[in-house]
Kinemage of the C-alpha trace (Angstrom):
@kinemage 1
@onewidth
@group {chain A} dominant
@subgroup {mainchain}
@vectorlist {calphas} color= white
{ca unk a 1} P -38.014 -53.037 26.544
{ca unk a 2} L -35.894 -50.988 28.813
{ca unk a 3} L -31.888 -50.136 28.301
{ca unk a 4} L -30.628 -48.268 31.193
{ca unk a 5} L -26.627 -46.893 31.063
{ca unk a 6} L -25.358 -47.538 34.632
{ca unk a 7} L -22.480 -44.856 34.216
{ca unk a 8} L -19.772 -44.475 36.854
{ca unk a 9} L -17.734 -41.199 36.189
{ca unk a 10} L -14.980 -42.382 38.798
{ca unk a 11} L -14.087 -45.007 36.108
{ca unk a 12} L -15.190 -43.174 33.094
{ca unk a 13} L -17.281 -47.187 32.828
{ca unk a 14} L -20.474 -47.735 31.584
{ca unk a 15} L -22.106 -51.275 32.541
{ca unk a 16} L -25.746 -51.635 30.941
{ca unk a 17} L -28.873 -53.343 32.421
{ca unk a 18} L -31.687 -54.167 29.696
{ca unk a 19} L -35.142 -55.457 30.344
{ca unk a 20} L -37.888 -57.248 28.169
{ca unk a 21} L -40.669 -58.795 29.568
{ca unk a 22} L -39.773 -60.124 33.071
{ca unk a 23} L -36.048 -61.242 31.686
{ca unk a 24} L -32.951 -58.796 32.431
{ca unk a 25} L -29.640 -58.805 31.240
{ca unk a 26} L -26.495 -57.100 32.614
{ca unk a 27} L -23.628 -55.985 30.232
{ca unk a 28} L -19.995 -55.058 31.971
{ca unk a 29} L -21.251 -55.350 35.507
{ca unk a 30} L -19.243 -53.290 38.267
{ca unk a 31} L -18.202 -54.980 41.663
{ca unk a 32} L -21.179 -54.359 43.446
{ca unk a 33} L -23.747 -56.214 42.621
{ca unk a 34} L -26.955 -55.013 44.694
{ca unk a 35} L -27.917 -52.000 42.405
{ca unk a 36} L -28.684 -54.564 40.064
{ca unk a 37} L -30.595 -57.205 42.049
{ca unk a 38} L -32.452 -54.289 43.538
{ca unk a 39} L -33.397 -52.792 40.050
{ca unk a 40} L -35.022 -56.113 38.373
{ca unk a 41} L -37.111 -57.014 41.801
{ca unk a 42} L -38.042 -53.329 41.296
{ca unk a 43} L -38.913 -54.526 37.270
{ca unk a 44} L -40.557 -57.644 38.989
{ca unk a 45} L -37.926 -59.402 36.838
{ca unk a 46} L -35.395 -62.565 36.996
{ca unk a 47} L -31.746 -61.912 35.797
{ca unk a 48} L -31.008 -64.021 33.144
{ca unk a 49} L -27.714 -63.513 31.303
{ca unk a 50} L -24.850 -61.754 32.139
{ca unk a 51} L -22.518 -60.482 28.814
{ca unk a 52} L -18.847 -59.513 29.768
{ca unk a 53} L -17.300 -58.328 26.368
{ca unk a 54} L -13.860 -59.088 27.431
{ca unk a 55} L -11.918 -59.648 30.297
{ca unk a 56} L -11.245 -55.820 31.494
{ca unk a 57} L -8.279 -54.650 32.656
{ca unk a 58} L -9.417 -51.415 34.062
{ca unk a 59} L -11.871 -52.663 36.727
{ca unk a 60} L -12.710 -55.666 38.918
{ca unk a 61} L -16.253 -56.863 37.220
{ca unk a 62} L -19.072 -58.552 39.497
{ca unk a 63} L -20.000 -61.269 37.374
{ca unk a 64} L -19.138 -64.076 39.178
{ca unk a 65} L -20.563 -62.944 42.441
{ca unk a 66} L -23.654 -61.338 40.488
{ca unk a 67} L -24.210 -65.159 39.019
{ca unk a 68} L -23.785 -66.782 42.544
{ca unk a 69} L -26.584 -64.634 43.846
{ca unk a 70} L -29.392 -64.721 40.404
{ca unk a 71} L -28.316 -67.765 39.109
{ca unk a 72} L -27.619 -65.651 35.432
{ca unk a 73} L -25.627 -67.445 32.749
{ca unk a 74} L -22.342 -65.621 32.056
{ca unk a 75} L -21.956 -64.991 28.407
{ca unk a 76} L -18.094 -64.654 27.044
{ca unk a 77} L -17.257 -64.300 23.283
{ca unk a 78} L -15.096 -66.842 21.542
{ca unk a 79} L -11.725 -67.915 22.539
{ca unk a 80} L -12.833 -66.660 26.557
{ca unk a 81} L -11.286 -69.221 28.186
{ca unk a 82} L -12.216 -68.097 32.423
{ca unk a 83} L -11.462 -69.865 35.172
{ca unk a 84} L -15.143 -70.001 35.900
{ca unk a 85} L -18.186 -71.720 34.792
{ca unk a 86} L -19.347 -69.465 31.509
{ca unk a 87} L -21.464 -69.921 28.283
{ca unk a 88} L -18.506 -69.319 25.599
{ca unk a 89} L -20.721 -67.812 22.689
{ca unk a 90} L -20.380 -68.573 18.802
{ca unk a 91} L -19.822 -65.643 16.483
{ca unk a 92} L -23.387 -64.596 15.879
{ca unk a 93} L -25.130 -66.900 17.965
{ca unk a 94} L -28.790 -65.591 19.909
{ca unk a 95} L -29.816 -65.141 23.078
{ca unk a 96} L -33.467 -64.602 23.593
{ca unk a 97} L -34.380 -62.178 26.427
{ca unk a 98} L -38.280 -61.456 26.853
{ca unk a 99} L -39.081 -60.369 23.737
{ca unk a 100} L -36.253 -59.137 22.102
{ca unk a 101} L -32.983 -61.186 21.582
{ca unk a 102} L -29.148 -59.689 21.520
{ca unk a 103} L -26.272 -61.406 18.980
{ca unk a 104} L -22.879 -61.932 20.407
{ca unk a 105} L -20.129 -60.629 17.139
{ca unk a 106} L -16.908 -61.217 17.779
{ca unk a 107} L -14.311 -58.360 17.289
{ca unk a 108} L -11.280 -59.181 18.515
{ca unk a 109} L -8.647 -56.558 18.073
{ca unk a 110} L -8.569 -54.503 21.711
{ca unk a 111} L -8.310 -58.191 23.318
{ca unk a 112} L -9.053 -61.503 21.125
{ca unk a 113} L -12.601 -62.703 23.075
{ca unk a 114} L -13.544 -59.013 22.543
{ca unk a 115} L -17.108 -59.111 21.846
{ca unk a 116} L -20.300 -57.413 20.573
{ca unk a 117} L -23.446 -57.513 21.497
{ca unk a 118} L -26.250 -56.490 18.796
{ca unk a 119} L -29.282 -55.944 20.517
{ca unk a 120} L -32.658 -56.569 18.314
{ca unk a 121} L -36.272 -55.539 19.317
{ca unk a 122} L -39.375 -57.523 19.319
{ca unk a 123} L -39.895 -56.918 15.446
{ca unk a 124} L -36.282 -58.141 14.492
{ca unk a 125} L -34.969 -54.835 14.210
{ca unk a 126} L -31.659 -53.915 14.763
{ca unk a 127} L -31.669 -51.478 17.993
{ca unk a 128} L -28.101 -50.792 19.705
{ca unk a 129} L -24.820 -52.510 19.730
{ca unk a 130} L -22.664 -52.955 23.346
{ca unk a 131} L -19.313 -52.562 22.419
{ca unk a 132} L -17.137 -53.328 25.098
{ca unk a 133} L -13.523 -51.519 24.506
{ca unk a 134} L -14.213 -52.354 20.506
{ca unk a 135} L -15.703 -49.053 19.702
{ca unk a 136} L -15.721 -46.457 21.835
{ca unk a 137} L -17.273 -42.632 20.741
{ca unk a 138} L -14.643 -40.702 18.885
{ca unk a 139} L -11.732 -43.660 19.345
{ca unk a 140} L -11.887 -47.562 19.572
{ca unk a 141} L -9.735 -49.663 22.019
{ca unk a 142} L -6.017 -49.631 22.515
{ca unk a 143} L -4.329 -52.363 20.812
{ca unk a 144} L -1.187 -53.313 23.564
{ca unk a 145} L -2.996 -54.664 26.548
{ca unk a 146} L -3.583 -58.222 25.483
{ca unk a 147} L -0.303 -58.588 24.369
{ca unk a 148} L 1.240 -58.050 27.699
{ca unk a 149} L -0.457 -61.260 28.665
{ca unk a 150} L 0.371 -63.342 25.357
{ca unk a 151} L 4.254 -63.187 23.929
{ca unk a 152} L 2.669 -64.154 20.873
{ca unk a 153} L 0.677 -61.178 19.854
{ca unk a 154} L 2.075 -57.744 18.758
{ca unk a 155} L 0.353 -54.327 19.073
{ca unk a 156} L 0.331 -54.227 15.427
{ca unk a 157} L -0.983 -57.453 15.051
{ca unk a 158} L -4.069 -56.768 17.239
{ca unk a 159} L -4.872 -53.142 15.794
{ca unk a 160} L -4.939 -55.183 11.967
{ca unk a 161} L -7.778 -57.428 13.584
{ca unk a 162} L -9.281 -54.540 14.972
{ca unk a 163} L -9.239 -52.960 11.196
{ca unk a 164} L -11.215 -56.108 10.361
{ca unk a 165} L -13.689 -56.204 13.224
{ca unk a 166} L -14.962 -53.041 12.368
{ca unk a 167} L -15.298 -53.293 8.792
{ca unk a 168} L -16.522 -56.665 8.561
{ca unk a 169} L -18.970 -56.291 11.758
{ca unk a 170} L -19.925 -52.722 13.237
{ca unk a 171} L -19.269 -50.468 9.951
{ca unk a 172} L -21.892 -52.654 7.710
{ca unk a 173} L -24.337 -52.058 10.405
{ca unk a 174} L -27.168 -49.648 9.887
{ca unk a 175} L -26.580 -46.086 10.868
{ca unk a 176} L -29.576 -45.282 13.022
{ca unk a 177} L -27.837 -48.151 15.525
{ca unk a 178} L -27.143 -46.908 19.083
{ca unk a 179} L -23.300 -47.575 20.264
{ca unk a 180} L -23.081 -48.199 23.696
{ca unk a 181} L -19.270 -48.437 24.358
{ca unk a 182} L -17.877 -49.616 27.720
{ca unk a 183} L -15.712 -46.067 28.472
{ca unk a 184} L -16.058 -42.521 28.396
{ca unk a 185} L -13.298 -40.207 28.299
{ca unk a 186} L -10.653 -40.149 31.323
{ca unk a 187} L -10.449 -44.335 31.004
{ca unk a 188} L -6.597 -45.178 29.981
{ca unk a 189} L -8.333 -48.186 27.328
{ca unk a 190} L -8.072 -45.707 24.591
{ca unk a 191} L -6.480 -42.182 23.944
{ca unk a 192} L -9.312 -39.803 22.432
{ca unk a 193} L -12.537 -41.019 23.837
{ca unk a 194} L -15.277 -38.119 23.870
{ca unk a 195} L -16.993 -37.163 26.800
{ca unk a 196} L -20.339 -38.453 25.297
{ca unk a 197} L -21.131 -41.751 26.181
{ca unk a 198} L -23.687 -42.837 23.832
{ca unk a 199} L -23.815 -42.097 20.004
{ca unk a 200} L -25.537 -43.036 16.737
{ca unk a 201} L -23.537 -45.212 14.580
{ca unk a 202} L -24.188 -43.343 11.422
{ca unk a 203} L -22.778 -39.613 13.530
{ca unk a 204} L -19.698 -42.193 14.464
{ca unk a 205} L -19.349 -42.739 11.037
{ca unk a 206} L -18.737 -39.208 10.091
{ca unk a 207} L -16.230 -38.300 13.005
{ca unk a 208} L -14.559 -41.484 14.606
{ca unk a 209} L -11.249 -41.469 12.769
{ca unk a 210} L -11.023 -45.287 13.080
{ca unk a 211} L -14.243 -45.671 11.001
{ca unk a 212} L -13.193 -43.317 7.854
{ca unk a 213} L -14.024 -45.908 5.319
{ca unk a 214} L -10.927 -43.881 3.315
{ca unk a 215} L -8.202 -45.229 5.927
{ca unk a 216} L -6.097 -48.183 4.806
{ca unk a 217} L -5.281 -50.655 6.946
{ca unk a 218} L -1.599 -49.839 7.170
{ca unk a 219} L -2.509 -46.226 8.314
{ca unk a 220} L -5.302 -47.003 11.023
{ca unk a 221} L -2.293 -49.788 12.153
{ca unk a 222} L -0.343 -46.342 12.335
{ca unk a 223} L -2.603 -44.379 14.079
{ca unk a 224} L -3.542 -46.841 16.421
{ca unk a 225} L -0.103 -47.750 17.891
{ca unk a 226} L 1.310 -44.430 18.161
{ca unk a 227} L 1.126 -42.173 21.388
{ca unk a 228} L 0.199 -44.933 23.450
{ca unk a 229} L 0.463 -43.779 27.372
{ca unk a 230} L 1.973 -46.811 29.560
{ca unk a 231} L -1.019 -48.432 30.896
{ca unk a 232} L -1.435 -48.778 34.573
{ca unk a 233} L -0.028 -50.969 36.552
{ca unk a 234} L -2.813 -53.015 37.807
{ca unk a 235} L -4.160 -53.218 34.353
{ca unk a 236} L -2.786 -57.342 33.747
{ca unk a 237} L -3.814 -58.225 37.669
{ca unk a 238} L -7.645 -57.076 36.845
{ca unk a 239} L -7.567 -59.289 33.638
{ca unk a 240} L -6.319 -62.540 35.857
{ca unk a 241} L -8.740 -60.991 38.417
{ca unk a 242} L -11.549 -61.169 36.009
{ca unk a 243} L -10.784 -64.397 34.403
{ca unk a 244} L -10.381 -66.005 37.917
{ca unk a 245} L -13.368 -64.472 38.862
{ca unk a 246} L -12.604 -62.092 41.999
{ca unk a 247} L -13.704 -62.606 45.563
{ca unk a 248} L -17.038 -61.116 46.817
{ca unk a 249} L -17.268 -57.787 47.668
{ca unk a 250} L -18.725 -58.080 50.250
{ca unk a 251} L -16.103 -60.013 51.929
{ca unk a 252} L -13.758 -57.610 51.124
{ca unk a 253} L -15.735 -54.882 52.879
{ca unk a 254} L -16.246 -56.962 55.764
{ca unk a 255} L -11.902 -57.130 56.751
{ca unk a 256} L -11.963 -53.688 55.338
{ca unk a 257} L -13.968 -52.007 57.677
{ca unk a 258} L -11.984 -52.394 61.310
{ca unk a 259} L -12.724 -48.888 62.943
{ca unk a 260} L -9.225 -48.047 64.792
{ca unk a 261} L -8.009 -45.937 67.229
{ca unk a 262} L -5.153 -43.633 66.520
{ca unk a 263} L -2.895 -45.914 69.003
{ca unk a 264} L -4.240 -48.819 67.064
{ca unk a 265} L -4.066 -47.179 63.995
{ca unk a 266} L 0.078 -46.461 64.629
{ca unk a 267} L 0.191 -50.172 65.638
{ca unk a 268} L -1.466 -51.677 63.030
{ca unk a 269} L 0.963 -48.847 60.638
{ca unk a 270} L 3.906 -50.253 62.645
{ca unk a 271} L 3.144 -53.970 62.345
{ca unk a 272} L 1.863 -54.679 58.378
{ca unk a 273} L 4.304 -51.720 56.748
{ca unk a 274} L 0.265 -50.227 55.707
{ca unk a 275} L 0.419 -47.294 53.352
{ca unk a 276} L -1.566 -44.979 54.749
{ca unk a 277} L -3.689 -43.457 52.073
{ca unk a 278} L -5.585 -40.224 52.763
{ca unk a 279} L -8.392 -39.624 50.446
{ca unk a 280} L -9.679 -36.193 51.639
{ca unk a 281} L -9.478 -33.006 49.621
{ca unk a 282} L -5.837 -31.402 48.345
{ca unk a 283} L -6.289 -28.612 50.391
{ca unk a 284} L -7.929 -29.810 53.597
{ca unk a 285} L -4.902 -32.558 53.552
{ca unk a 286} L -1.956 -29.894 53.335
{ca unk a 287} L -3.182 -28.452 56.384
{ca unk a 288} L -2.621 -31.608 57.915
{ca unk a 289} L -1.808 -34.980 57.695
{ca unk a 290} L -0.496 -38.104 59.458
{ca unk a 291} L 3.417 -38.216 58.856
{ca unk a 292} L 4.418 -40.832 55.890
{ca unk a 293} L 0.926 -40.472 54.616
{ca unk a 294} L 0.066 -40.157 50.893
{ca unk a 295} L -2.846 -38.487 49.564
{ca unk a 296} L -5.162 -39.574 46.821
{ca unk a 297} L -8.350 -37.824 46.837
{ca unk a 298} L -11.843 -39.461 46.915
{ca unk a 299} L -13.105 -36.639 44.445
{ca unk a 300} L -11.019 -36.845 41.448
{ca unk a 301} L -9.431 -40.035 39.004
{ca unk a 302} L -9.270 -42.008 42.453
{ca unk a 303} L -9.164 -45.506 41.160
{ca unk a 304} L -7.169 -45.018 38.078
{ca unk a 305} L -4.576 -43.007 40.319
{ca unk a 306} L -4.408 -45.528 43.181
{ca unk a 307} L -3.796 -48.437 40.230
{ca unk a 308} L -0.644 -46.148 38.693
{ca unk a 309} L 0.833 -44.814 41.683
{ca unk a 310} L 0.518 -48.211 43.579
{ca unk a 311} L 2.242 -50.699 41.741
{ca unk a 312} L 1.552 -53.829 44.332
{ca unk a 313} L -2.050 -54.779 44.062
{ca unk a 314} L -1.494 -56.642 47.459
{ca unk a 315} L -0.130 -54.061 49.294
{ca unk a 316} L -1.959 -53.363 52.760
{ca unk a 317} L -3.789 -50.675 53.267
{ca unk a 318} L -4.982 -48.116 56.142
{ca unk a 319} L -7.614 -45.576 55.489
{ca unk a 320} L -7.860 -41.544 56.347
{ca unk a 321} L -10.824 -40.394 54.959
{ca unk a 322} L -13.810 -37.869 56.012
{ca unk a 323} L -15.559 -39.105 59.209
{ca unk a 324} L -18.030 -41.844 57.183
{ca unk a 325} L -16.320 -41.928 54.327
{ca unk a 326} L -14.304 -44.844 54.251
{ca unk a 327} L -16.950 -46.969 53.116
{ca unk a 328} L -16.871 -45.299 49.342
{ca unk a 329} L -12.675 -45.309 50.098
{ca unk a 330} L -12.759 -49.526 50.331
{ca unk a 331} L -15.195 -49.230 47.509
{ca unk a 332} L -13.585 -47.665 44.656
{ca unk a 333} L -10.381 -49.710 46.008
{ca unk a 334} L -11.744 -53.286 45.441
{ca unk a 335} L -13.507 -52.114 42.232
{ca unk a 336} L -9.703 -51.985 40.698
{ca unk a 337} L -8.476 -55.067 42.984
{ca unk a 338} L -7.157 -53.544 45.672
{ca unk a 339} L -8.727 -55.661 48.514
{ca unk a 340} L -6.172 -55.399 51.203
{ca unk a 341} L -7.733 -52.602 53.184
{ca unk a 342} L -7.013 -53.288 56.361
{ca unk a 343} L -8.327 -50.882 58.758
{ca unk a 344} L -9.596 -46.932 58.802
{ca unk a 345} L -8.822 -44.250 61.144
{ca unk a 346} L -12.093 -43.942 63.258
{ca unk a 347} L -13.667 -40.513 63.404
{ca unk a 348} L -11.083 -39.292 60.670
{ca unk a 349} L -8.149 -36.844 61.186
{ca unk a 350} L -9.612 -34.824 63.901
{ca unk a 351} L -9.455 -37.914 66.537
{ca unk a 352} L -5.234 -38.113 65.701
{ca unk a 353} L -5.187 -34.119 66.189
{ca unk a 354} L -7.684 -34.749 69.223
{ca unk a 355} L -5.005 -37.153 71.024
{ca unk a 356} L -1.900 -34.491 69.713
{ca unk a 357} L 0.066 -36.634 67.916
{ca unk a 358} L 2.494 -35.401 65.709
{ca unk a 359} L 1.225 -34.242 62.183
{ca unk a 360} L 2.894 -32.995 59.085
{ca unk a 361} L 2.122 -29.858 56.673
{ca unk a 362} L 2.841 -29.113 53.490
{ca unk a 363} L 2.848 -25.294 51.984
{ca unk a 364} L 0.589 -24.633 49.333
{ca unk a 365} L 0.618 -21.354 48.251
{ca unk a 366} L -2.117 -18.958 45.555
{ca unk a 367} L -1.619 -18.817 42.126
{ca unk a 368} L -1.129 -14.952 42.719
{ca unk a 369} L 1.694 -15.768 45.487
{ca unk a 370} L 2.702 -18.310 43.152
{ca unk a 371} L 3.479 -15.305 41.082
{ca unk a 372} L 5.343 -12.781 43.341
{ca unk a 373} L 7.503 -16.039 44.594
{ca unk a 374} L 8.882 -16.782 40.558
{ca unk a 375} L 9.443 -12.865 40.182
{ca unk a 376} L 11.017 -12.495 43.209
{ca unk a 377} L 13.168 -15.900 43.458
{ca unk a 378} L 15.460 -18.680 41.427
{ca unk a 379} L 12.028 -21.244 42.763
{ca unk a 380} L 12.300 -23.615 39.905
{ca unk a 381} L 8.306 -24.855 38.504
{ca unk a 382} L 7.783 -28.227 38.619
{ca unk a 383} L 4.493 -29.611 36.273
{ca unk a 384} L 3.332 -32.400 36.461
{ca unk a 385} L 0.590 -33.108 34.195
{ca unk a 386} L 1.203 -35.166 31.297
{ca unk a 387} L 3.482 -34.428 28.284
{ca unk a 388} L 0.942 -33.411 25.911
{ca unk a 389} L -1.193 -30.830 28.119
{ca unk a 390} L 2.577 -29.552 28.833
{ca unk a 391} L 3.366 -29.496 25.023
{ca unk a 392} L 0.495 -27.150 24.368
{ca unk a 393} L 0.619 -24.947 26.884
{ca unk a 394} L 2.960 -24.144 30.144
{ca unk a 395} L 4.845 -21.774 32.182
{ca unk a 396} L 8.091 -20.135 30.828
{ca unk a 397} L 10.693 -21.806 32.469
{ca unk a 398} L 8.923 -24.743 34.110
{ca unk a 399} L 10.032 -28.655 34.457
{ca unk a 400} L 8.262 -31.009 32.954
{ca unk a 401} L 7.965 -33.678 35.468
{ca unk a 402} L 4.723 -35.819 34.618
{ca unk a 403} L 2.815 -37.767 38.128
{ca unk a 404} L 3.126 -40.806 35.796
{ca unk a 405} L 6.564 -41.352 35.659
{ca unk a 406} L 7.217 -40.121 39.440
{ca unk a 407} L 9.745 -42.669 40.003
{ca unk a 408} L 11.794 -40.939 37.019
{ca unk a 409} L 10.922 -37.529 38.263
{ca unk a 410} L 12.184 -38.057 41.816
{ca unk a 411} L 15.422 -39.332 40.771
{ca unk a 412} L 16.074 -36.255 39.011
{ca unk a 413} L 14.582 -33.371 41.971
{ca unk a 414} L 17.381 -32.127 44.169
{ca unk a 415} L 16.139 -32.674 47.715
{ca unk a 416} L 18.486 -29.173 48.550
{ca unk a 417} L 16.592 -27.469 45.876
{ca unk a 418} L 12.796 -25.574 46.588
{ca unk a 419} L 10.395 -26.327 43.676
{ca unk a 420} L 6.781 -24.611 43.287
{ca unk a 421} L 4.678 -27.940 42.140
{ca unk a 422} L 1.547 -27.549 39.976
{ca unk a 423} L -1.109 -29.306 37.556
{ca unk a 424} L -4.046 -28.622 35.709
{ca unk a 425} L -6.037 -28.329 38.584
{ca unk a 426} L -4.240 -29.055 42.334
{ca unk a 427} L -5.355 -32.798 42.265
{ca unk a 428} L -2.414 -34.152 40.798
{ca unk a 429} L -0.251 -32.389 42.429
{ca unk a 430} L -0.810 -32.783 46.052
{ca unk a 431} L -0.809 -36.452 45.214
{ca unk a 432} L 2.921 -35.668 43.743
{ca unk a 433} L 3.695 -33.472 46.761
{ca unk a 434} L 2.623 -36.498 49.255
{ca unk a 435} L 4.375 -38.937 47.749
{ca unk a 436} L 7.256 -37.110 47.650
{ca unk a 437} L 7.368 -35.839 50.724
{ca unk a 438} L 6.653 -39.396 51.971
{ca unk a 439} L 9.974 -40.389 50.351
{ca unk a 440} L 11.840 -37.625 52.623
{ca unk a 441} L 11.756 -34.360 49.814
{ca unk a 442} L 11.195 -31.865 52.273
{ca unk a 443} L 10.871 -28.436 49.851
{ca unk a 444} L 8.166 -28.751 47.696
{ca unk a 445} L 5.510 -26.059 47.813
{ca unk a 446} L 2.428 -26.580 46.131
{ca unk a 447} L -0.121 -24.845 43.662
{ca unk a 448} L -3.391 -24.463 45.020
{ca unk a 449} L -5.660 -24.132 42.058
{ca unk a 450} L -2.884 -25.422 39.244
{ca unk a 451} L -2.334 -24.536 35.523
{ca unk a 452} L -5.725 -23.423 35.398
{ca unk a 453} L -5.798 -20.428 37.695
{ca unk a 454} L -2.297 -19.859 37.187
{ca unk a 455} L -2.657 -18.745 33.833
{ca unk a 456} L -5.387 -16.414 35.122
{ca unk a 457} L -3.216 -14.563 37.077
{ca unk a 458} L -2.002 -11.156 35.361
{ca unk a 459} L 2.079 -10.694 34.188
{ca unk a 460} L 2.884 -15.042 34.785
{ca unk a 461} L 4.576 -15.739 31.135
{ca unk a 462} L 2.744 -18.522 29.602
{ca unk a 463} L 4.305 -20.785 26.362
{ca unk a 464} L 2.419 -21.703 23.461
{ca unk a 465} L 3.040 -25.005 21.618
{ca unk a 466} L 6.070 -25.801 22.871
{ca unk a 467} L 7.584 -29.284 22.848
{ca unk a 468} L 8.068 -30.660 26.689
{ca unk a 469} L 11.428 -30.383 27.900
{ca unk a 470} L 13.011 -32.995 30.530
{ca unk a 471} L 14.075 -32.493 34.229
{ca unk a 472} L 17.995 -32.809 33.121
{ca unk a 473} L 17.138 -30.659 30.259
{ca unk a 474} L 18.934 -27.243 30.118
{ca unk a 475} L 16.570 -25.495 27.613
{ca unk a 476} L 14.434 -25.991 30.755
{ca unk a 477} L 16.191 -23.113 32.769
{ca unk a 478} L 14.956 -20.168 34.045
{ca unk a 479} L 16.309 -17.069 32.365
């Protein structure tokens, strides 16, 4: 018996490919199918099932196209109801694989078909249990996601299943289990995930809050619904993606990838209304970039960026990326459903500066001349991380102004005004900076390096603990 994590840090998402005697089966599958197919002719093995535990919201899954090319069964808990040709499972019904067998259990509470998967070995002992967005290590699943597509379920409603779920299926379970959740930390489908990605049941026991055998319903109800982040935008157009079953992604690679000329490019711009999306570094993108352009970069959160910032899933699409890298660019787009890439800039930036077309800058200044510019000048500090890493610690005198809520931030910015922008670490906010500056804000300098090597920096007053203020806010001032 093999179980192999297939772990994709971009996503924080771990899909799962398990072998036993000639017969594979692939839990949460990403997009792209061929690692797969490639792995079990490497076993000198068929694929025979594939388990989805729910329909996800945070990525595009390939089950549909991985069935069309293996002929696997696609396994959905109860009450799945896909658009798609799918074995709907019992609670606690067996699938045989080789020599070992996995049990679907249904725990609805993150979605209703969320679903289990105990996974037995060839003596009937329990092994591991796939978990989906059910049970994730330190947290479980956020309760508000399904609701948004059903007017008949609450948040409330769907944590007090998930209460149940666990203590009727996963908690009676032995300890020496191995939980194989479906997220890491930096995925938006809970709040508190650890960076670990696997755990024993019986450690889980001890520190996940949600499985503190003490907790009454009522309070884990509590806990679970409060300090919920908005979820992305594109999270309800993956779930009708995934329960329609999404196109091939290999089609979408093959409109994606049109090489064009920076005349073409302009055209192409010109014609469609494209966003141009530029996914190379912070830094190397301030120096230069088309005009209009936003940046995104291919290093950091890219997906789950691209799906908040970018609130029409449809919306076409030209590439800027590293000479050869647009192919991972269309990638990581179509694994959240964006599969309107319509072109790339050939060659990258340098062929637009190699034809001297017009380009645009924007400052970016040290976190030491970030210093000498807030002594020396009324610059008001814009940060844009989230509420709670400004809550703990931040700047004296700085705006809170979170990259999640840009819309609300802009409104607020005087365009007349000069702001120093920052984050944690100068991902976020060049990607606030862009935008920004694509929208016509003309005086925002940023923070090479962010929160984290600005505090570094020797005499910069830093606040402990405080609660964020607001842009209109005037505790916020500079004194």
């Amino acid at each position: 018996m093999k179980i192999e994590q297939i772990y994709t840090g971009c996503l924080a998402q771990g899909a799962y490919y398990i072998e036993s005697n000639g017969e594979v089966a692939i839990i949460d599958p990403l997009r792209e199918t061929k690692s797969y197919i490639e792995q079990a002719t490497k076993d000198n093995a068929k694929i025979k099932y594939i388990f989805e535990t729910h329909f996800h919201a945070d990525f595009v899954s390939g089950h549909v196209d991985l069935a069309e090319k293996t002929g696997a069964t696609i396994i959905y808990g109860p009450t799945a109801q896909p658009d798609f040709n799918a074995h709907i499972a019992t609670d606690g019904e067996v699938f045989a694989l080789g020599n070992i067998t996995i049990t679907a259990l249904h725990t609805p509470g993150h979605t209703m078909e969320s679903t289990t998967y105990l996974l037995k070995d060839e003596n009937g002992k329990d092994v591991a249990i796939f978990t989906g967005d059910t049970l994730f290590i330190g947290d479980v699943g956020r309760p508000d996601l399904a609701q948004k597509l059903d007017s008949n379920l609450t948040q409330e409603m769907l944590a007090g299943y998930l209460f149940d779920s666990l203590r009727t299926k996963i908690m009676p379970l032995a300890d020496d289990i191995t939980v194989y959740p479906a997220h890491g930390a930096g995925s938006a489908c809970g709040k508190n995930m650890s960076k670990e990605t696997f755990d024993s049941l019986g450690h889980q026991k001890e520190v996940n809050y949600a499985l503190n055998p003490a907790l009454t319903k009522e309070e884990f109800i509590t806990e679970l619904t409060s300090g919920l982040m908005p979820p992305p935008f594109y999270f309800p157009e993956n779930v009708m993606i995934n329960k329609m079953g999404a196109e091939s992604l290999d089609d979408v690679k093959k409109r994606a990838k049109k090489a064009l000329t920076p005349d073409e490019f302009v055209q192409v711009a010109d014609e469609t209304g494209a966003l141009i999306l530029d996914v190379r570094d912070p830094q190397t993108f301030a120096a230069g970039f088309i005009p209009n352009s936003i940046n995104i970069g291919i290093k950091g959160q890219f997906a789950p960026w691209v799906g908040t910032l970018i609130t029409d899933i449809k919306q076409p699409i030209l590439i800027v990326a590293e000479d050869g890298g647009e192919d991972e660019a269309i990638t990581r787009l179509a694994r959240v459903g964006y599969d309107n890439t319509i072109g790339f800039l050939k060659g990258g930036f340098q062929t637009w500066l190699d034809t001297e077309k017009d380009f645009d800058e924007i400052v970016s200044v040290s976190p030491e001349e970030f210093a000498e510019l807030i002594d020396e000048t009324e610059l008001k500090v814009l940060d844009v991380r989230k509420p709670g890493e400004f809550s703990t610690s931040h700047v004296e005198g700085a705006i809170t102004a979170p990259l999640d809520f840009i819309n609300e931030s802009m409104k607020l910015i005087d365009p007349e005004e000069t702001y120093l922008v920052h984050c944690a670490g100068g991902y976020r906010s060049m990607i606030f900076t862009s935008i920004l500056r694509a929208r016509g804000f003309e005086n925002l300098i940023d923070v090479a390096g962010g929160f984290g090597k600005i505090k570094e920096v020797e005499g910069i007053k830093i606040v402990e603990g405080i609660s964020p203020c607001s842009l209109d806010s005037n505790s916020c001032s500079k004194s």
